[in-house]
N, C-alpha and C positions, 0 to 999 in steps of 0.2 A: 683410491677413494677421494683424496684430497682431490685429484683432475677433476672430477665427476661435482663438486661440491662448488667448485670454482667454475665450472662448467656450468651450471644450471642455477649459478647463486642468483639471478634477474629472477627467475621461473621460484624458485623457494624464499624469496623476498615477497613474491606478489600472494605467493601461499601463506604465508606466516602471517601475512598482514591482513590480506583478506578474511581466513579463520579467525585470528585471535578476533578482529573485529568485530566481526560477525556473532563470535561468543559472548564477548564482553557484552555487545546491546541486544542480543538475543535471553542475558542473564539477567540483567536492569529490569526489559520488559517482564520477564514472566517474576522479577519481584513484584513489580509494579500492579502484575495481576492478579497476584495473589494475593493483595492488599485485598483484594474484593472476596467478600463472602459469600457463599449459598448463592440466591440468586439475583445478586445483583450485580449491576453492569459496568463496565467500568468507564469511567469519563470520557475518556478520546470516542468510544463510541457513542454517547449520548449525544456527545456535539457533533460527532458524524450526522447521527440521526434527524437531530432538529437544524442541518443543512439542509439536509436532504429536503426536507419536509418545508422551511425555507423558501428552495427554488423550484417546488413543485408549486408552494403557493404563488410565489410570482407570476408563475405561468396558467391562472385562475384552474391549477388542478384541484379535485374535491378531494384533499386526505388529512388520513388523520394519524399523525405515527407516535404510540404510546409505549412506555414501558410495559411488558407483559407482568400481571403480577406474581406470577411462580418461575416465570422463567427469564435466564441471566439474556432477552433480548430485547428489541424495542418492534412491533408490531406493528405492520404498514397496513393502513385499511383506505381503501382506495375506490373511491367512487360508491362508499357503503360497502368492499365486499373486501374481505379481508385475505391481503393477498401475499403478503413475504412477513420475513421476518429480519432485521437487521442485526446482525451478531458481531462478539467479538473479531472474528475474523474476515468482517467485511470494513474497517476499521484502516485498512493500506499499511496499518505500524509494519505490517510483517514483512513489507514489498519493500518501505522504505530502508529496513536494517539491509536487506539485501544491494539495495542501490548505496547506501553511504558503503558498504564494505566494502562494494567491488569499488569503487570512484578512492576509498582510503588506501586501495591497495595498488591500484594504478596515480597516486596521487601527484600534483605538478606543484607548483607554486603555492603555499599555503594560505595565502587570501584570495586564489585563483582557485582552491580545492573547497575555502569553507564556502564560497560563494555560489559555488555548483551547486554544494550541497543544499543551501537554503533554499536555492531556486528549485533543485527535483525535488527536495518534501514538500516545498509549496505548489509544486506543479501538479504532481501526485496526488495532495489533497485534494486539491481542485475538482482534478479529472476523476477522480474516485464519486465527489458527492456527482459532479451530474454522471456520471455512468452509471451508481444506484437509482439514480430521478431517472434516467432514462431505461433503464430495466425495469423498473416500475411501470413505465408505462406500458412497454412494450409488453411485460407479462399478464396485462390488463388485456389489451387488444389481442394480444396470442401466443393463449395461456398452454396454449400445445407444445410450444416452443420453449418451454420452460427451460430442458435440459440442455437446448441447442442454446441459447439465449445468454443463460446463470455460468452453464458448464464450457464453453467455448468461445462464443464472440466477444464479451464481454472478460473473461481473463485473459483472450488474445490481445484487448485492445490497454488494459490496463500490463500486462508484460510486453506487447510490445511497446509503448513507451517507454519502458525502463529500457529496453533494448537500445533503442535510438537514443536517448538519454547519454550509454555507454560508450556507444562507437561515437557519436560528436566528441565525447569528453576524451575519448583515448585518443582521435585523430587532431584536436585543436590544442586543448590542457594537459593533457598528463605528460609526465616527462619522457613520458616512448613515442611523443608526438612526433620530435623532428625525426 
């Protein structure tokens, strides 16, 4: 058992660190959400929302994204016609715990690991509000494509960056680099 332990102690280091992680800020957040009652919303999505809403206006789109008042979302009305809803789980916290785990579990240099880290939650955020602004629009022009749209091009395009995100970090940073 010991061979087998020392054997694969690299593979049960990257498991140990990756889960605890993952638990530890998967725990934080649903405190964090449970601080919110009945239906109201909780703050990282509100200022998700009023990005979103933001760089649509930038870009002289006609919307208007409000808190719903019975329900815990924020209400995208778009050119007059009332087209998504913005929810907690459109919010990236959940993609983000995923990326710090995996990056804490393959981790290199510790001012080389928090520094990744700050750049994918800020990169993340980023790409999160315009891929809502741009699903917005796109579900305006075609609204048939909803499910093609909400359900795949758009979680491809938000996990495939964490993908690429991973493999840069594990082939440049982390310490299984060389």
């Amino acid at each position: 058992m010991k061979k087998y332990l020392v054997q694969f102690k690299p593979f049960l280091i990257f498991v140990g660190i990756f889960f605890l992680t993952y638990i530890v800020l998967t725990l934080l957040y649903n405190y964090y959400l449970n601080s919110y009652e009945g239906n109201d919303l909780d703050s990282i999505t509100v200022v998700v929302s009023k990005n979103v809403d933001q760089l649509l206006k930038f870009f002289n789109y006609d919307v208007i994204i409000q808190k719903s008042p019975k329900n815990p979302w924020m209400g995208v009305i778009f050119n007059g016609k009332y087209l998504a809803s913005i929810t907690e789980g459109c919010n990236v916290v959940s993609i983000m715990i995923l990326f710090v785990s995996f990056v804490a579990a393959f981790s290199g240099k510790l001012k080389q690991t928090v520094l990744f880290i700050i750049f994918g939650i800020l990169s993340l955020y980023v790409l999160n509000i315009v891929r809502i602004a741009l699903l917005t629009v796109l579900l305006f022009n075609f609204p048939e494509q909803n499910h093609f749209l909400h359900g795949v091009v758009f979680p491809l395009i938000i996990y495939g960056y964490v993908f690429i995100l991973w493999i840069f970090w594990v082939n440049r940073f982390s310490r299984y680099a060389k």
